[in-house]
N, C-alpha and C positions, 0 to 999 in steps of 0.2 A: 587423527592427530597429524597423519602426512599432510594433508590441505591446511592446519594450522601454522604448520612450521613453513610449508611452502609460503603461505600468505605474509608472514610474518618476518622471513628473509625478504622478502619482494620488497614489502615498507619499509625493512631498514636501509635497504640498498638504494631505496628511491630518496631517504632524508638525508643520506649520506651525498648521493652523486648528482639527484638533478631532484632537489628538494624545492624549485619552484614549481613545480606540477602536483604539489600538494602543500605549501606555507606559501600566502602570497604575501604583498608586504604591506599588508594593510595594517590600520593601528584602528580597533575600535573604540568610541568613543563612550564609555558609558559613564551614568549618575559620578559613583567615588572610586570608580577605580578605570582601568584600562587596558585593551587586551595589548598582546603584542603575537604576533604570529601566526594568522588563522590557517588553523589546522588542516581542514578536510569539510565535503561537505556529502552526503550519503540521506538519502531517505527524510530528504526533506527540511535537517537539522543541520546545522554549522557549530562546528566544535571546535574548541581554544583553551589554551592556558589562556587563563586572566592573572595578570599580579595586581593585588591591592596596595597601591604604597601607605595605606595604614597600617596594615598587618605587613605588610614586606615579604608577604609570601605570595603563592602560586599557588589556584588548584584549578582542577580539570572542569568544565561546565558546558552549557549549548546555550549559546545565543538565540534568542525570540524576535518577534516583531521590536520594530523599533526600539530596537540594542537595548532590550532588557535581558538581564541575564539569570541563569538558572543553572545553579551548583548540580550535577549531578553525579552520579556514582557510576561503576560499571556494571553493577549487578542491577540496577536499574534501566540502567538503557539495554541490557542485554534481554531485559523482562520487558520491556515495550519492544522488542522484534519479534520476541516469541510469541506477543499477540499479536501480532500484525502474523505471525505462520499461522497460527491458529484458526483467525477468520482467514485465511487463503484458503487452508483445509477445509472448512465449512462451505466455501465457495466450490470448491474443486469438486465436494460432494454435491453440491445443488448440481452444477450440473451433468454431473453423472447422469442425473434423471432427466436429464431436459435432450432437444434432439436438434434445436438449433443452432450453429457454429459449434458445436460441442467441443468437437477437436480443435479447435485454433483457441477456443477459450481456455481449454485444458493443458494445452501448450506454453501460453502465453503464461498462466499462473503459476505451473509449475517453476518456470524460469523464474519466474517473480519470488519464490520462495529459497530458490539455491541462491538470489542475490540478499535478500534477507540474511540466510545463514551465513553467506561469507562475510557479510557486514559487523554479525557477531565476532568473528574470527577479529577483523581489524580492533577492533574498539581495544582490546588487551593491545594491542603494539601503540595505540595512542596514550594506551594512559601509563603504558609502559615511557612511553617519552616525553609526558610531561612532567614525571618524575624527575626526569633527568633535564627540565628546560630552566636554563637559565636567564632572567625575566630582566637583571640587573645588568648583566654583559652585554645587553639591547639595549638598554638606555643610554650605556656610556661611552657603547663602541664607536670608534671610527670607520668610516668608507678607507678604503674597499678592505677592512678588517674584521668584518662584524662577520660573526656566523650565518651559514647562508640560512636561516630562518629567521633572522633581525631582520629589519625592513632598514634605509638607507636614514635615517633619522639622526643624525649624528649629536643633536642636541636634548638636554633635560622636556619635561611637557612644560608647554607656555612659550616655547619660540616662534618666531615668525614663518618658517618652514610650514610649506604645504600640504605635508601629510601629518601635522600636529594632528595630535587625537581631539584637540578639544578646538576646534575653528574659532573666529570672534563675530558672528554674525553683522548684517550690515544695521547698523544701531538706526535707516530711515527708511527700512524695506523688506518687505520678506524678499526670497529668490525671486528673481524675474526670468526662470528660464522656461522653456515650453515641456519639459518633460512632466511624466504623470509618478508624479511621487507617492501614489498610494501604491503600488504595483511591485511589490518585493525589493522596495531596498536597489544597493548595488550588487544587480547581477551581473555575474562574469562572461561577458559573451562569449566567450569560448566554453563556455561549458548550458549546456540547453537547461534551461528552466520546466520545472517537473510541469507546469502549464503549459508547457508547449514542446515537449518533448514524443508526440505523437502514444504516450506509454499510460495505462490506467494506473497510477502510483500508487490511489489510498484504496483500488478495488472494489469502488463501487460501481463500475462499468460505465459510466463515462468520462472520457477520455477529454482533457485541457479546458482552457478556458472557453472554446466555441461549445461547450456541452455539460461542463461540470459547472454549476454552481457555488462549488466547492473552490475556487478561483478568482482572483480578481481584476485578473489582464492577462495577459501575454506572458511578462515577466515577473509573476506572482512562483517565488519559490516554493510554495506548500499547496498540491493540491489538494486536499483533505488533511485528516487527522484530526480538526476542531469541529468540536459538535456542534449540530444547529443553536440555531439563538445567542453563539460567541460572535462575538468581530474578530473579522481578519482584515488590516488593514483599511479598518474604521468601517467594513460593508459587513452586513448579517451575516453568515456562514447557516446555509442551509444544506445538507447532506441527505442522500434518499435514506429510505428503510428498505430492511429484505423484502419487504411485500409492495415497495413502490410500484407503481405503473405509472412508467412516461409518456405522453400522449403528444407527437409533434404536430404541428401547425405550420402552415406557408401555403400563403395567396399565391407567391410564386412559381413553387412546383411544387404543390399539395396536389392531392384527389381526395373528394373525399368517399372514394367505393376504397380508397388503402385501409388498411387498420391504426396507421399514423405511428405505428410502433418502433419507424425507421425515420431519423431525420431528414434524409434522402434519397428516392428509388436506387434500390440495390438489385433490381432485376428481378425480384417479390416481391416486396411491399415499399411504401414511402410516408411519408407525412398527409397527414389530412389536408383540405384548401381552407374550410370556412372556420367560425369563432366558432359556431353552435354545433358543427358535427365533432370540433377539437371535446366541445365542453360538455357532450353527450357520453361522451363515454370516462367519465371522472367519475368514482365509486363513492358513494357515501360511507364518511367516517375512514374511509383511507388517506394515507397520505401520500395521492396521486399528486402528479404533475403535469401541467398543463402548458407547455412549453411552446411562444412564438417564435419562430426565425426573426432574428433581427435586419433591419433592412428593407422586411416587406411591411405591404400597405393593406389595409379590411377597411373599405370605404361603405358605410351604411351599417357595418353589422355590430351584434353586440353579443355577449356570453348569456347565451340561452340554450337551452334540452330542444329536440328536434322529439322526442319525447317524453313524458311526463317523471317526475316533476321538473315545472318548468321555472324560469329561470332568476339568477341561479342561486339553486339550495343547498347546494357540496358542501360538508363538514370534513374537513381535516379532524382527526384521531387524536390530537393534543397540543398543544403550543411548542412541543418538542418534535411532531411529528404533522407537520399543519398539510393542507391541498395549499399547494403553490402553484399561482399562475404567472411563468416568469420567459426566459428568454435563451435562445440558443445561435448559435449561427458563428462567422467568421465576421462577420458586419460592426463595426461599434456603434451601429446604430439602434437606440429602439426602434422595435416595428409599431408603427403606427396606425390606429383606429380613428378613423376619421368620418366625418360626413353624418353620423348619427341624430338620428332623432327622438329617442329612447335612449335613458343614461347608460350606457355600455353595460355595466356593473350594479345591478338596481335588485335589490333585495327589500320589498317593501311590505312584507307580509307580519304583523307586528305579534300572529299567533305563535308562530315559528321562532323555531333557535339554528341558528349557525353561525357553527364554533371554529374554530381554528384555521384563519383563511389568511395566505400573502400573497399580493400581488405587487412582481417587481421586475423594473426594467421596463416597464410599457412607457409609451406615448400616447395620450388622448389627445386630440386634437379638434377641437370645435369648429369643424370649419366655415359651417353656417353661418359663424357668427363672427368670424374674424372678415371685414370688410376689405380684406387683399385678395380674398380667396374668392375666384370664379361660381363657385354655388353660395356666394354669401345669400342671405336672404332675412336676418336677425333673428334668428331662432336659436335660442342656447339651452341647452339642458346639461344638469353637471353630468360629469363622468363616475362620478359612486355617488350612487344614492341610497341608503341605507335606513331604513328604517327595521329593521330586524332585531333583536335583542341577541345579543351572543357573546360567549369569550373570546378573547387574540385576535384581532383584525391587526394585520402588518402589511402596511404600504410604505415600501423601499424604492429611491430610485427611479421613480416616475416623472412624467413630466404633463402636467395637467394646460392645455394650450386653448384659451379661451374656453374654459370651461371650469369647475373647480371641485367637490367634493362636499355634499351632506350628511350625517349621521346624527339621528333624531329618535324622538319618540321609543323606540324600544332600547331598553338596559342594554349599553355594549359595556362589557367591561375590558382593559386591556388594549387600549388602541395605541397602536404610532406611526407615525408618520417622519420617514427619515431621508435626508439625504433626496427631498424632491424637489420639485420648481412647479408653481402654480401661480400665472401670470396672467392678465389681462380679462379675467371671469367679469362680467356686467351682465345686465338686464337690458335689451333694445325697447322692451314695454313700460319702460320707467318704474320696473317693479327693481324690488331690493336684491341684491347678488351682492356674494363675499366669496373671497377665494375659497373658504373653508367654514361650515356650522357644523359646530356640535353642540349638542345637547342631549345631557343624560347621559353623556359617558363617562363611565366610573375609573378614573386612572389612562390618563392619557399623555403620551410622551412626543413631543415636536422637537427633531432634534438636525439642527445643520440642514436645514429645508431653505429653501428662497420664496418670499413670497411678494408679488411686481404688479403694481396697476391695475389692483383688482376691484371692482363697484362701480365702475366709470369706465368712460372710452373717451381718449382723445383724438381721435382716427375720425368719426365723423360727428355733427352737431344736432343734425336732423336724420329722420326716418319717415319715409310718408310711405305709407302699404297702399299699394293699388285695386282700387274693386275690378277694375277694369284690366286683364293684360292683352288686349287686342287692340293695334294699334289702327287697323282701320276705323274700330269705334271711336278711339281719341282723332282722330282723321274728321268728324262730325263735326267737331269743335272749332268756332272760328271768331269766336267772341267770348272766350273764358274769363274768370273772375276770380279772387282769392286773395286774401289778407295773412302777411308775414311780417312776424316781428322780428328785426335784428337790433341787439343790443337795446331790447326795450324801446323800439321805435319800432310803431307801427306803419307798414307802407300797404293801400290797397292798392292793386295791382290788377287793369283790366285791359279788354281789346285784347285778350290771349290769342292767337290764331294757328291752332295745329294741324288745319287740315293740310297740307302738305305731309306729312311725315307717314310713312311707311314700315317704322321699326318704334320697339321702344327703346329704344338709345336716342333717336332723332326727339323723341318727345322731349325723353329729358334736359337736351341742347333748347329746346322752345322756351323749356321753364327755365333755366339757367338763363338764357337772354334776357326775359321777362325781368326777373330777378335782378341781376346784374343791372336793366337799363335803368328801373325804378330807384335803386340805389347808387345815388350818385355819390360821388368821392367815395365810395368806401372801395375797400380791396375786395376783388371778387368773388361770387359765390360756386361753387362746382355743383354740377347736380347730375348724378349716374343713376343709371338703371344697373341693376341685382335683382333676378330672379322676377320677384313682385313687388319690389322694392327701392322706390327714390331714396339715395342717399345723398343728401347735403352737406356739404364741410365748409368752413368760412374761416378767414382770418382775422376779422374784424377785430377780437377784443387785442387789450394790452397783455393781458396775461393769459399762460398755456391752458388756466378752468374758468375761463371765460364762458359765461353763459350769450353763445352767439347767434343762434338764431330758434326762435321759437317758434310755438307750433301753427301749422296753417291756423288760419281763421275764417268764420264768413265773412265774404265782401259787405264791406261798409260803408262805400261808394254811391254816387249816385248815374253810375254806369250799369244800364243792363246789358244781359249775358248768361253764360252757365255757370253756376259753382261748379268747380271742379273739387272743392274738398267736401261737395255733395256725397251720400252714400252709395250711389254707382261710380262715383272715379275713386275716391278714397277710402269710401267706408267700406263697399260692396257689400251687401247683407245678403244670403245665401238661402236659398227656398228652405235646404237640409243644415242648417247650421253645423256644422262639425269642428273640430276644432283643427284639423290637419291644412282646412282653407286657411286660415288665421292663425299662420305660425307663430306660435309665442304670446299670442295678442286677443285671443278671443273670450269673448267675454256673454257668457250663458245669459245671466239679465237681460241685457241690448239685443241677442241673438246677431251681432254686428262684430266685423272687425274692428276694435279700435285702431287710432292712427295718427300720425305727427307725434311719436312719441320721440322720448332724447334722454342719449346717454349722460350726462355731464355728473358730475361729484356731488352727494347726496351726503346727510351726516346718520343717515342711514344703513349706508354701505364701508363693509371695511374688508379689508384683508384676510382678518380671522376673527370672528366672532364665537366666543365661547360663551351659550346660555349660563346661566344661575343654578340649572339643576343641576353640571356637573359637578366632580370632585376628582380631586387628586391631578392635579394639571402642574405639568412643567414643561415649558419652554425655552432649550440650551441651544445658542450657536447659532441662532436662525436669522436672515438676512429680510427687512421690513422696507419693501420700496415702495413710494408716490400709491398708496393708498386713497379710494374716495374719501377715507375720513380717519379711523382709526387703524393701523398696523395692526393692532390686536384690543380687544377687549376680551379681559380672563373677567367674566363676572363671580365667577366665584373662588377667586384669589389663584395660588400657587406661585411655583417657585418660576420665573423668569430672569433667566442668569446668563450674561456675556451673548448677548444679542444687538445685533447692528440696526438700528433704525437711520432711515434716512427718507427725506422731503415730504412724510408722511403730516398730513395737517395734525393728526395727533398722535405720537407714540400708540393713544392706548387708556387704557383704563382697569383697575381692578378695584373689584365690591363694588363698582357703580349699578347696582340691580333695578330692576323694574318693580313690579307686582308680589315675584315671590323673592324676597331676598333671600342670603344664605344666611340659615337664623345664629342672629347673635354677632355676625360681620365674619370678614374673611381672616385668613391667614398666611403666609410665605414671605419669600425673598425676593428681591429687586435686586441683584448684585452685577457690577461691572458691565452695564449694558453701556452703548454709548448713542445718542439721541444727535442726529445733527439738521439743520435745516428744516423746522416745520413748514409746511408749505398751506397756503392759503385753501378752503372748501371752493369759494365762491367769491368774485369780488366782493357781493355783498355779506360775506362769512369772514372777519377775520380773525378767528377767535381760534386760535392756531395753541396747542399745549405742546409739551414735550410729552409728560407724564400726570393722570391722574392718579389720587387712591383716596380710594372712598368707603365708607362704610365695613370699617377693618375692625379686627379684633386684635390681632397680634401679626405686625409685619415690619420686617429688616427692611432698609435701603440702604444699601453701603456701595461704594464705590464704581457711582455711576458719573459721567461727564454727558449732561443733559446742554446743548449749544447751539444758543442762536435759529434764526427763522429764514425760512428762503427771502422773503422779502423784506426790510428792516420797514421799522417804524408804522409796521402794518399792525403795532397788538402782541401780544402774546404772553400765554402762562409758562415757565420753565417747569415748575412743579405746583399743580393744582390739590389742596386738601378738601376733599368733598365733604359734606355734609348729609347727605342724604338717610334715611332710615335712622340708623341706631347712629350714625357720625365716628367718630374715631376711637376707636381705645387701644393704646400700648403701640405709637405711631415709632421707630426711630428714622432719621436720615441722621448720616453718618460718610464722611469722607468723600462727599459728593462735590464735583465740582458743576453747576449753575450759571450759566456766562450766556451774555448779550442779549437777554431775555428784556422786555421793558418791565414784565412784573416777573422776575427769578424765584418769586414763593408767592401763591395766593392760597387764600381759604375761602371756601364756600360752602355755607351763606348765613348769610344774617342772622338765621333760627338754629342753626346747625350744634349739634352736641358734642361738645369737648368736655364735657365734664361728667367725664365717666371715672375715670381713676384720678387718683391723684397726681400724677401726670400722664398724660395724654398724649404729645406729643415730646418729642426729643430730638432737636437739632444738634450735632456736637460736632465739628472741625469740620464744613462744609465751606466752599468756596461760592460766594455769591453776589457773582456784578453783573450790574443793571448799565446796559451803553442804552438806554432811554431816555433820551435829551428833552422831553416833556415832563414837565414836572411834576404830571399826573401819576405818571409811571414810578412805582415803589419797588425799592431793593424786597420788601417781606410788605404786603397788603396782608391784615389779619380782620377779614370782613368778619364782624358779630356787632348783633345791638346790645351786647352786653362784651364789658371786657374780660375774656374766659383765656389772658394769657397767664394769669397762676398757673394753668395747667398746664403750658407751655414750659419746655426746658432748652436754654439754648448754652450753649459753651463751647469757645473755642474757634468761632463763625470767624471769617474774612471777608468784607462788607465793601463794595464799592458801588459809583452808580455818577453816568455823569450830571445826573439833576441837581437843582439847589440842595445844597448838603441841610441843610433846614425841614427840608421835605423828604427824606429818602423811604421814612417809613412812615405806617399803618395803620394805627388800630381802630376798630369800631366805626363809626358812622356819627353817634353824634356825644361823644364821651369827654370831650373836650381834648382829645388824643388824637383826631385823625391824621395829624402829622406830626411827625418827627425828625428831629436830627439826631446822630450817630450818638451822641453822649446821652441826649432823653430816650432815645432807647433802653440802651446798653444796660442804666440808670435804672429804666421802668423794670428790663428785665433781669437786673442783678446778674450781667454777663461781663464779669469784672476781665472776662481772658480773650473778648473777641478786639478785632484789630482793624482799622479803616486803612483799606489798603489796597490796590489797582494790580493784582498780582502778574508779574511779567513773567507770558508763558513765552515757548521758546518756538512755538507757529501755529496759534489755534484757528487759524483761520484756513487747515487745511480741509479740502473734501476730497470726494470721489475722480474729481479729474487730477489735481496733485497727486492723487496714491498713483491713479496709472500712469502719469509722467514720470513719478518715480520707478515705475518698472518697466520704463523704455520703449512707453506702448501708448497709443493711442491719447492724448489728455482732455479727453471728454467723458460728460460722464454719461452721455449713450453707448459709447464705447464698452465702459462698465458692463454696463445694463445687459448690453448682447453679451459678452462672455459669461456674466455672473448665471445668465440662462442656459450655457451650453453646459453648465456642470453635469455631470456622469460617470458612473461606475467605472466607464472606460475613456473618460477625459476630465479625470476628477485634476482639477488645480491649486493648490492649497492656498495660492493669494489672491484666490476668490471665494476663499471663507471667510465669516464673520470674525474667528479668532484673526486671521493677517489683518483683517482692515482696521478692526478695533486697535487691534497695536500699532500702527501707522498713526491712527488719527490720538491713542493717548500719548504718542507721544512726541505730539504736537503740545502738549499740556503739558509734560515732563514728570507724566504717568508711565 
């Protein structure tokens, strides 16, 4: 009781005489009420009188993440310290038995527990004085009158005053400042942040944000206390178990004769060097951890057993308890895996199960195949290749860098993927790549991810593989021969003369001259040596997926000489055929490298490709850039909700199936996405959508703003109704707004089934104008050889279009209906409440370089593009998520 009473005089005296060292003058802003006077803050938790001016009282509570608040008692918070001594005493006992740091651990614990108890002591003098806080005489008071725990506010809530609890945000921007606003709030710099206070807080033995995953920066006020698989300031919260084993990693100052059991040599042990000696010693079915130093670089290697079994097979213990392979250090960099030739993370054993696996905080980096990179050579293989059937796979946090992510063929159930970036994945063999395949995965979550220019590469046009890398051989050469198309113009090309050259960089200057001379007026061609590898880039076409130059050919000439895209300069065919000669390209039939092959945008390649066999798919918050074809195809429906598409030739697609459809058609929601800029496949492609949906059973579309094409007058679907399989049943759009599309609604096709229910589709309060000045172009084309709009429901539509108003709409082909004006519609479709009308928004014509002019930064939108890639756990920026951009750009709509 003396240490009570002591404690207890100490707080009065302290609220009495210099009561800023413990109420600052902050005013919290919450939902319906607001605090005034924050109390204290101890163990992680901030505690306040709140007044609710509903009720017009005050009671005691602890403020959470993102000023939510939570009533609590004292005999409760007094019963959450006493678990917290509880598990100290269970630790204090573990290591009684242990003979490592014993004493410093037993030490340090101890203290940790008389701060606990004295913490109970305080909590009675806080609630002791919120009893007595008066919440009213702080609203009303004046400076310098107000009791010293009122904050300087001298006016009602809703004045213009700075410290108002409730701000008025800027109504055409999120914040534009540089700080990291996932990272606890406003912390007090005069008081240390339990993530960086050098102190193990929640006692699970590692210590701040360089070691606890339990953290989310620096200035993250809670180091633990939330159990895995919660969010703490929007990142997963993973915490060890008592039987964890941590296992460190660093290329930098690893060994691997250490045990890795220390993140840093401490004069006994240190951290491992390689990926396979780190991932050699992960237990099956524990929930080890497999920890890289951030910062550092693993060029070649991948997560593989240096003994059996090999790689990798580690099951985490439960989705509560998973094997994480995640990230440590002072760096806010991932560490980076690079240069790989084998998917880093390849689990492709379809007998096998494994269960419970995160990886997070990595960097994969392809660098083979990124054409900047000194070992380029066009060989890409993804960074998780999965074909294993298992439960909880969690990838957090990653950054996938020319490369991208498969999981296939075997059952996974429970996948997500959060808060990553997976940019720039292609095929140099003209084969199909997407940033991401699944298939067969049962329940799968994509949430606040970026996904950038994946299926394609605009970086170079051509790829010629060399049989030959000796440049004296090419030195023989003094009348070479070879046929190049650019822009579908064939040029043979002879009198090559290499013998002079000594290196192959000088070859490539040979063929670049060649090139360049034979092509007259056009803008020049580049031609570099990589590894084994000619790369050619051109500028030729008018637009950025310009198909610009194509593949050698044989000479067609009537000049003799050598082919040089002969099978000893280009093809090289190999006594041993193997596949490691013929990076990426070899082909077992021919027993030959193929070659001239080219990256350009395919309607094959997409960003994210979800087969037919999954289920259970939803896609929130995620950012959809400059795609070869499709941002996403969900074939087998799901919820797709408040997701940013931009320049992609098509949004996307859902129920559009192959062979096996999902029996009976898809189901989900379409909600609040916003769709800008389709951008063209191919000059010869311009058949550019915002949004498919096909072959549906039951699905919402509400409140999307699907707008306009990167290039006008080039075509385009705003919203496409497919017809394929079973065709539509129980279609709605609703609240949608449809703008500057030449066709704002079409249906496909001719044979297509709408007549499954008695109404099929349902259009109601949708905004829909057509700036298509061809009068081909229809505000609603409704393609059928039969007129099947009975089945159609439209109410409420707002209809513009600048063609002959005579022509705006649709139906059929040869019904004597294929055109119409706004009143024979309206008329045909008993839509007594729709309205012809050009609706004036108040700036729809903003994009991605307008949002960042608005934030004082850069107004391009490669500007964009690099930040929206540098997002991370430790440089997360909220107005480069999809929820800020979406609000910028609705409301440019006056959404």
């Amino acid at each position: 009781m003396g240490r009570n009473r002591s404690y207890f005089s100490y707080f009065i005296f302290i609220l009495l005489l210099s009561s800023a060292q413990l109420v600052s003058a902050e005013r919290i802003d919450l939902t319906d009420s607001y605090a005034i006077g924050y109390v204290h803050e101890f163990d992680g938790a901030r505690y306040a009188c709140i007044y609710n001016p509903q009720t017009e009282q005050s009671s005691f509570g602890r403020l959470l993440r993102n000023n939510r608040w939570k009533s609590v008692s004292q005999r409760g918070e007094r019963t959450r310290l006493k678990r917290k001594i509880t598990k100290l005493r269970k630790r204090l006992r573990t290591l009684a038995r242990s003979k490592r740091n014993r004493r410093a651990k037993q030490q340090q614990l101890r203290q940790k527990r008389r701060f606990f108890r004295e913490q109970k002591s305080n909590l009675a003098t806080y609630f002791s004085w919120c009893a007595t806080f008066d919440p009213i005489s702080c609203q009303l008071c004046a400076t310098p009158n107000c009791p010293s725990y009122c904050d300087n506010d001298s006016q009602p809530p809703g004045d213009s005053d700075d410290d108002d609890p409730r701000p008025t945000p800027s109504p055409t921007a999120p914040p534009s400042d540089d700080k990291d606003d996932s990272q606890g709030g406003n912390q007090d710099p005069n008081i240390p942040s339990e993530c960086s206070d050098g102190i193990d807080n929640d006692g699970d033995g590692l210590i701040d944000w360089e070691y606890d995953l339990g953290c989310t920066g620096e200035a993250d006020t809670t180091e633990g206390g939330i159990t895995t698989g919660n969010l703490d300031n929007g990142w997963t919260v993973f915490e060890p178990s008592e039987d964890t084993q941590v296992i460190y990693v660093s290329s930098s100052a690893g060994d691997d004769s250490w045990s890795g059991r220390a993140p840093e040599w401490n004069g006994i042990d240190g951290p491992k060097k390689t990926l396979s000696a780190g991932y050699t010693e992960l237990r099956e079915g524990y929930p080890d951890w497999l920890l890289l130093k951030r910062g550092d670089t693993w060029d070649g290697e991948i997560f593989e057993r240096t003994s059996q079994p090999t790689p990798p097979r580690s099951s985490g213990r439960s989705a509560l308890e998973p094997l994480v392979i995640a990230t440590y250090g002072k760096s806010s960099q991932r560490p980076i895996i690079q240069g790989f030739e084998r998917a880093p993370f390849r689990i492709r054993n379809t007998s096998e199960i494994v269960n419970n696996v995160a990886l997070v905080g990595l960097h994969f980096y392809g660098s083979l195949l990124d054409p900047n990179s000194p070992d380029f050579n066009g060989t890409g293989v993804l960074a998780v290749d999965r074909l294993t059937p298992g439960d909880f796979f969690h990838i957090e946090d990653c950054h996938f860098e020319y490369t991208g992510i498969q999981i296939s063929s075997g059952a996974v159930h429970d996948f997500t993927l959060r808060r990553s970036i997976i940019h720039h994945n292609y095929s140099a063999s003209g084969g199909h790549a997407q940033g991401m395949y699944l298939s067969n995965v049962q329940g799968a979550l994509l949430e606040e991810n970026v996904f950038d220019h994946n299926g394609w590469s605009s970086e170079f046009d051509l790829l010629a593989f060399a049989g030959s890398t000796d440049a004296t051989q090419w030195a023989t050469i003094n009348n070479g021969r070879f046929r190049i198309e650019v822009d579908g113009t064939p040029y043979d090309i002879a009198n090559v003369d290499f013998s002079s050259v000594t290196t192959m960089d000088e070859t490539a200057v040979i063929l670049q001259t060649a090139i360049n001379t034979a092509i007259i007026g056009s803008n020049p061609v580049d031609v570099s040596w990589h590894h084994r590898v000619f790369k050619l880039t051109a500028n030729v076409g008018t637009q950025e997926r310009s198909i610009d130059l194509s593949m050698f050919q044989p000479y067609q000439g009537p000049v003799a000489g050598t082919d040089i895209n002969g099978q000893h300069w280009l093809m090289g065919p190999y006594d041993e055929p193997d596949e490691d000669n013929c990076p990426g390209h070899y082909s077992r039939s021919t027993q030959v490298c193929s070659h001239n092959t080219s990256p350009d945008p395919t309607q094959f390649n997409h960003n994210v490709y979800i087969a037919s066999g999954s289920r259970g798919i939803s896609a929130v918050g995620n950012i959809f850039l400059r795609a070869s074809a499709s941002a996403i195809q969900s074939r087998p429906g799901g919820n797709l909700n408040n997701n940013f598409f931009f320049r992609n030739p098509g949004g996307g697609h859902v129920g559009r199936t192959s062979s096996t459809p999902v029996p009976g058609g898809v189901e989900g929601t379409f909600l609040n996405n916003v769709i800008l800029e389709a951008d063209i496949i191919s000059p010869d492609r311009f058949d550019t959508k915002g949004f498919e949906f096909a072959h549906i059973k039951n699905f919402l579309v509400d409140g999307n703003i699907v707008a306009r094409t990167h290039y006008p007058n080039t075509g385009g679907n705003g919203i496409q109704l497919g017809g394929s399989h079973e065709g539509i049943k129980d279609l709605t759009l609703s609240n949608n707004i449809i703008y500057d599309w030449d066709w704002p609604i079409i249906t496909c096709c001719e044979t297509a089934d709408y007549n499954s229910f008695p109404t099929t589709v349902r259009l109601y309060n949708n905004d829909i104008q057509s700036f298509g000045a061809d009068n081909s172009h229809k505000v609603i084309h409704v393609k059928h050889n039969d007129d099947y709009t009975s089945h159609f429901e439209f109410s409420g539509n707002t209809y513009w279009s600048n063609a002959n108003q005579t022509k705006w709409f649709r139906i059929g082909q040869n019904l004597g209906l294929s055109e119409l004006s706004f009143e024979e519609w309206t008329s045909h479709l008993g839509e007594s409440s729709a309205l012809q009308e050009q609706v004036a928004y108040p700036d729809p014509n903003r994009s991605l370089d307008t949002y960042h002019q608005s934030l004082g930064r850069t107004p391009t939108v490669e500007a964009v593009y690099g930040k929206i890639r540098e997002q991370s756990k430790y440089n997360w920026k909220k107005e480069y998520t999809a929820e800020s951009i979406n609000s910028y750009m609705r409301e440019g709509f006056g959404r």
